[in-house]
C-alpha positions, 0 to 999 in steps of 0.5 A, a space after each residue: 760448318 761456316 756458320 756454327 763456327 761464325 756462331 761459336 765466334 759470336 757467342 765468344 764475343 758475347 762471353 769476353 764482353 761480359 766478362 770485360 764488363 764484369 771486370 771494369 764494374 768490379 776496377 771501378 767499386 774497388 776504386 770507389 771503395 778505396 775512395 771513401 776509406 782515404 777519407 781522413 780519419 779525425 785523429 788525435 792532435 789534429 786541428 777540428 775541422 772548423 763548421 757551423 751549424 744551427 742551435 734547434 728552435 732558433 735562427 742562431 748559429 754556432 760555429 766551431 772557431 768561435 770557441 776557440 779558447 774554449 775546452 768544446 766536448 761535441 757529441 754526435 747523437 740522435 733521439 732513436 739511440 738507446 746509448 745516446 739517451 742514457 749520456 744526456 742527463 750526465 751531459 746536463 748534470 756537468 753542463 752548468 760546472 764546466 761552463 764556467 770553467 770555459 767548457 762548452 758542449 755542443 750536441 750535434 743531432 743526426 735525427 731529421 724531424 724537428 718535432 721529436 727533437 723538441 720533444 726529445 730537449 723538454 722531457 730532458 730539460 736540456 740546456 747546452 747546445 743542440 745543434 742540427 745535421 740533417 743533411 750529415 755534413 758535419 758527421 761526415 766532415 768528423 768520418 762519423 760511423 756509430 753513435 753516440 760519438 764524442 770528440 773533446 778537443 782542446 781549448 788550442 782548438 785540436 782532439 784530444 780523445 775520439 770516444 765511440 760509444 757512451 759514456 759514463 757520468 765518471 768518464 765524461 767528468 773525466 774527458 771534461 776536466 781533460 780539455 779544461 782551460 788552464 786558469 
């Protein structure tokens, strides 16, 4: 008899420690999960979080701050996204006229070989700024989710428009002559 009772009591022991464990697993995933959704939004009105990242084929770099004074369109893409592709020529087609009105689009690259970045830059011919993210500091830095992502931010150096997804030839015109600098 004392031994069935000392072996229910074991079992009790063993039952409450799981489900403590259970619990204090399931206290630490909510604390970690409301951790990264505080992570601040990048919302419109708000200064750029300023960064500096490498110009593709080049020891060059370009830093945000750098440009302020400047209306700065940044994109966030890769070579493996279908949307991401379809925007570039209508980003190469604008590039040279909103340059010269003191507008410069920075293309921030997610993907992490180089090579087919290149590739990728020759047989589009582009000629603004490729900037590279393999470690995903900067996408991070703007809570980036899906791409192709696009801020175009003031030549006050703060967001004016969050656009997820592409853009059209028309839209991005429009985004372009948004963040403008008055002459």
């Amino acid at each position: 008899m004392k031994e069935k009772t000392l072996q229910k009591k074991k079992k009790r022991l063993i039952f409450r420690t799981a489900m403590l464990a259970v619990m204090v697993g399931l206290v630490v995933f909510a604390l970690v999960s409301n951790a990264k959704d505080d992570q601040s939004v990048i919302a419109q009105g708000e200064k750029a979080p300023d960064f500096q990242l490498k110009k593709f084929g080049t020891e060059e770099t370009v830093q945000l701050s750098d440009l302020e004074g400047k209306g700065v369109m940044v994109n966030f893409w890769a070579t493996y996204c279908g949307p991401c592709k379809d925007e570039m020529p209508y980003m190469e087609e604008l590039y040279p006229k909103y340059k010269e009105k003191g507008v410069e689009i920075l293309a921030v690259n997610l993907d992490s070989t180089e090579l087919v970045v290149e590739r990728f830059i020759d047989e589009y011919d582009l000629s603004f700024p490729i900037l590279q993210d393999k470690k995903g500091q900067v996408m991070d830095l703007y809570n980036i989710g899906p791409i192709p992502s696009t801020l175009f931010i003031n030549p006050d150096g703060e967001i004016e428009e969050q656009v997820i997804g592409p853009l059209t030839l028309d839209k991005l015109e429009g985004h372009l002559q948004s963040i403008t600098p008055e002459e």
